[in-house]
VMD Tcl script that draws the C-alpha trace (Angstrom):
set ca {
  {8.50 14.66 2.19}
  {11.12 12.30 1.07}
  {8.86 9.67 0.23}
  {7.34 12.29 -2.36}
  {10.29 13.05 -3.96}
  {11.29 9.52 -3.88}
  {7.48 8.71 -5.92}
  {8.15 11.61 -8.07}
  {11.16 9.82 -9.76}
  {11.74 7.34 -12.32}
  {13.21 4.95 -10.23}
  {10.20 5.42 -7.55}
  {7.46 5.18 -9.91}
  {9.20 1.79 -11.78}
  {9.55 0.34 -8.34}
  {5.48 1.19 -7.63}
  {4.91 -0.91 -10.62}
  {7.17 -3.59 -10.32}
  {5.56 -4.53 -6.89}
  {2.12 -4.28 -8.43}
  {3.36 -6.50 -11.54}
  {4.78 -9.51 -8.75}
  {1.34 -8.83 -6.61}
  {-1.64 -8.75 -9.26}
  {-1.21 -12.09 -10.57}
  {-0.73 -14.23 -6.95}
  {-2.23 -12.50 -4.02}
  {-3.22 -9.01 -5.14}
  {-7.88 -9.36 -5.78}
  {-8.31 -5.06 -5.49}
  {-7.00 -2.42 -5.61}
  {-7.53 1.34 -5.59}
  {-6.67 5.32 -5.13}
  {-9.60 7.35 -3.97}
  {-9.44 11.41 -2.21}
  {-5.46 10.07 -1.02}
  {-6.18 6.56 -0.04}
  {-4.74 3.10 -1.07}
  {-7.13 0.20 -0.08}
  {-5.18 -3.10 -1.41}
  {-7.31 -6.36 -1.10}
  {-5.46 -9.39 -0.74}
  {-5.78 -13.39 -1.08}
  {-3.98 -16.31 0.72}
  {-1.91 -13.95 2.48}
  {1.20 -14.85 5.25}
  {2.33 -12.77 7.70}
  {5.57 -13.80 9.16}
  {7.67 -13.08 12.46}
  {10.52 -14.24 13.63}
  {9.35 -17.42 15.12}
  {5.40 -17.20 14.24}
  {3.74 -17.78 10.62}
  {0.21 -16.80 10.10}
  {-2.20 -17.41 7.01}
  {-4.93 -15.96 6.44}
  {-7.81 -16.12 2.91}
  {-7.99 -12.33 2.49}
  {-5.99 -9.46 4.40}
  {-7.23 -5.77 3.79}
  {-4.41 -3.26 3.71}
  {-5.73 0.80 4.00}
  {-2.58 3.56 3.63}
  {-2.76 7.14 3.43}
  {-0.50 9.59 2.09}
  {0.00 11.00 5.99}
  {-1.75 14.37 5.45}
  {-3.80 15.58 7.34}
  {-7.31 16.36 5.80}
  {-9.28 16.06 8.17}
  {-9.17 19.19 10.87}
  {-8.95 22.92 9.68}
  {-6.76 24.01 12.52}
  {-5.58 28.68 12.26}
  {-2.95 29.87 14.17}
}
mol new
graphics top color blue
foreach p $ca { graphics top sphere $p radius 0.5 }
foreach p [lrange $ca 0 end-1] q [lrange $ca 1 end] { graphics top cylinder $p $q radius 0.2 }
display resetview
């Protein structure tokens, strides 16, 4: 719920587009909102731990918004 009211402000949404704006132009190839689902499509992506470093051509990211559409549960 706080993420939501963080998203629903100015600073939120200018944040959403800064990291889009950094992303499109190097590593970002697709993108897209569809029934409350990011997909993000990436190039030449690294993935980095503490001691480990991992490349990799293209990297799918899929995040939902965390509801739950999917069972129709009564009480």
């Amino acid at each position: 719920m706080a993420y939501q009211l963080y998203r629903n402000t100015a600073l939120g949404n200018s944040s959403l587009q800064v990291i889009l704006d950094e992303l499109i132009p190097s590593f970002l190839n697709t993108y897209r909102f569809c029934d409350n689902l990011w997909t993000f499509v990436l190039n030449d992506v690294e993935f980095r731990e503490v001691t480990e470093l991992i490349k990799v051509d293209e990297a799918k990211i899929v995040d939902s918004d965390g509801k739950n559409t999917g069972s129709n549960t009564t009480e």
